[in-house]
C-alpha positions in Angstrom: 86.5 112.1 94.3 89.7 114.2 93.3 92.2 111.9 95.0 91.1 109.0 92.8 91.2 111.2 89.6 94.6 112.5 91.0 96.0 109.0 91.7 95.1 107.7 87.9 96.7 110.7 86.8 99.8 110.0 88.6 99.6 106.3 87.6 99.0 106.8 84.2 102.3 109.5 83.9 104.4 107.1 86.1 103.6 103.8 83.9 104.0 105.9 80.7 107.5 107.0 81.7 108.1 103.7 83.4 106.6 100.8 80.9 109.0 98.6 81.8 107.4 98.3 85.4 103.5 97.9 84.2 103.8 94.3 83.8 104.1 92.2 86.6 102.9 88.4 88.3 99.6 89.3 90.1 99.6 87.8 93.5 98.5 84.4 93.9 95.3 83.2 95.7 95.7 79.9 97.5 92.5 77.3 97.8 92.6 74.7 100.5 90.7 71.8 100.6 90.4 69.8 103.5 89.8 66.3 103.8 87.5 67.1 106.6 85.7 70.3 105.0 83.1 68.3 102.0 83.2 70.9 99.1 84.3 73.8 101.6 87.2 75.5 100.4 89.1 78.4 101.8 90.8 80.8 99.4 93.6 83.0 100.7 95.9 85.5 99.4 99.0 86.7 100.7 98.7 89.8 102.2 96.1 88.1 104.8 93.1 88.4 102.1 90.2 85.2 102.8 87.6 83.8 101.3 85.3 80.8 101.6 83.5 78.8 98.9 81.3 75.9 99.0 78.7 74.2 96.9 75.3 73.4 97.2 73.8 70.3 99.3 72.9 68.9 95.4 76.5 68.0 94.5 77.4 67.0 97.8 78.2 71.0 99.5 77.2 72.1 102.6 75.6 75.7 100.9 77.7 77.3 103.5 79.2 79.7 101.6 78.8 80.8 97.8 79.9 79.2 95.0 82.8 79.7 93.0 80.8 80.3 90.0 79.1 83.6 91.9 82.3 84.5 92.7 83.3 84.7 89.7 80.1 86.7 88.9 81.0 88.7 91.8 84.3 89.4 90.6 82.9 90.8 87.1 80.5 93.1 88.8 82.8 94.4 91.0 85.5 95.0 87.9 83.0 97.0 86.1 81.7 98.8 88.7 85.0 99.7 89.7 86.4 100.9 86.3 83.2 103.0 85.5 84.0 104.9 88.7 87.6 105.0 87.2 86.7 105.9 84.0 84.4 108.8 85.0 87.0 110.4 87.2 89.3 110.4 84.0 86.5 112.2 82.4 85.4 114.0 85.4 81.9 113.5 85.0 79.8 112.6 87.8 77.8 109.1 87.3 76.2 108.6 90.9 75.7 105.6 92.5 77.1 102.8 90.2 74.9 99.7 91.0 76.4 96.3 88.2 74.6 93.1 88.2 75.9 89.9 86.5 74.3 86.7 85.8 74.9 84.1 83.5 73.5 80.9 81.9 74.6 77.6 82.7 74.2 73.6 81.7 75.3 71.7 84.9 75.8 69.0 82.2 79.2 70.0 82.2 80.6 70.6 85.2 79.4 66.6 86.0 81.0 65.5 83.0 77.5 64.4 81.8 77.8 65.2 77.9 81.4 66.1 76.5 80.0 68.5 74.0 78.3 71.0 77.1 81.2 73.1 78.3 82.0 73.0 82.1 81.9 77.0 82.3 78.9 79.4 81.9 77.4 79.5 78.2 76.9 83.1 78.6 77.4 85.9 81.0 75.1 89.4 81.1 76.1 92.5 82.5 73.7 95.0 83.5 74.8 98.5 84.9 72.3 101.2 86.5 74.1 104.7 87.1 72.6 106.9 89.6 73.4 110.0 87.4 70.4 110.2 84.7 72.0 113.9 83.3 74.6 112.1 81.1 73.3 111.5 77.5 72.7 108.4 76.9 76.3 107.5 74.0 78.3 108.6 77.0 77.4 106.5 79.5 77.5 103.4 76.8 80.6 104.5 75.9 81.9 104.4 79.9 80.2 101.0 80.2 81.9 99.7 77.3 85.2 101.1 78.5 84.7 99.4 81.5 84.1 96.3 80.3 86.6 96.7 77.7 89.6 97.7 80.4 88.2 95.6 83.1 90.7 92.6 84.3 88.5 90.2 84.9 85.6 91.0 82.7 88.4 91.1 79.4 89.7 87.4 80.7 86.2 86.3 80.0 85.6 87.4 76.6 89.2 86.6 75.9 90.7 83.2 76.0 93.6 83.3 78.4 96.4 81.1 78.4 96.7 78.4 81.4 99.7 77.0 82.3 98.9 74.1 85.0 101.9 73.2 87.3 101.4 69.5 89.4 104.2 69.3 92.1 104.6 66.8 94.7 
């Protein structure tokens, strides 16, 4: 537990006397679609990270892997998960087992381009966190939660709207 508290301390100190270095380009994650693979697509990053996605046998996937949309879910739960832990070694209280769930509400209207006025996206997401540490009153732990959330990379790119910029080439 102390060398994750100790390691946010020395990130925090560093990027304070170093702002200029806190901003950066994430690295890029690379899908490939093959002609061969139906909706299977293969995700990769470039230190050797992988990832498969497909979609169900209803829309023409082979269900042989999840969706992108519960990655996406996957990727919020994680976040928060991850920056409660972070957030409770900064206050060095102890929150137990972190357990994050996240679902959302959908209208498969839009992603089939079925009605223009149903969005493509998820119409809502919920987050629900269970902490294994019941001896925190009950303000704190909102107010971790709601840090996390707050602070959390991908969970802030959903409730703000980020800026795309789409590049075709070739």
């Amino acid at each position: 537990m102390g060398s994750i508290q100790t390691s946010l301390d020395a990130a925090v100190e560093y990027l304070r006397e170093h702002p200029d270095e806190a901003r950066y380009r994430d690295q890029p994650a690379t899908a490939t679609a093959s002609a061969d693979a139906g909706l299977r697509v293969v995700v990769s990053g470039t230190s050797g990270e992988s990832v498969a996605t497909d979609m169900v046998a209803s829309v023409g996937g082979g269900g042989t892997a999840p969706s992108p949309g519960w990655l996406f879910r996957a990727a919020q739960a994680s976040c928060v998960a991850t920056l409660i832990r972070m957030r409770a070694e900064m206050l060095d209280v102890d929150v137990g087992t972190v357990e994050v769930t996240v679902d959302s509400e959908s209208d498969d209207r839009g992603i089939l381009g079925i009605d223009p006025d149903v969005v493509a996206g998820p119409l809502s997401t919920r987050v629900v966190v269970r902490l294994g540490s019941t001896e925190l009153p009950s303000d704190a732990v909102e107010a971790i939660v709601r840090w996390a959330v707050d602070h959390g990379p991908v969970t802030e790119a959903t409730i703000r709207a980020v800026p795309m910029e789409i590049v075709i080439e070739g």
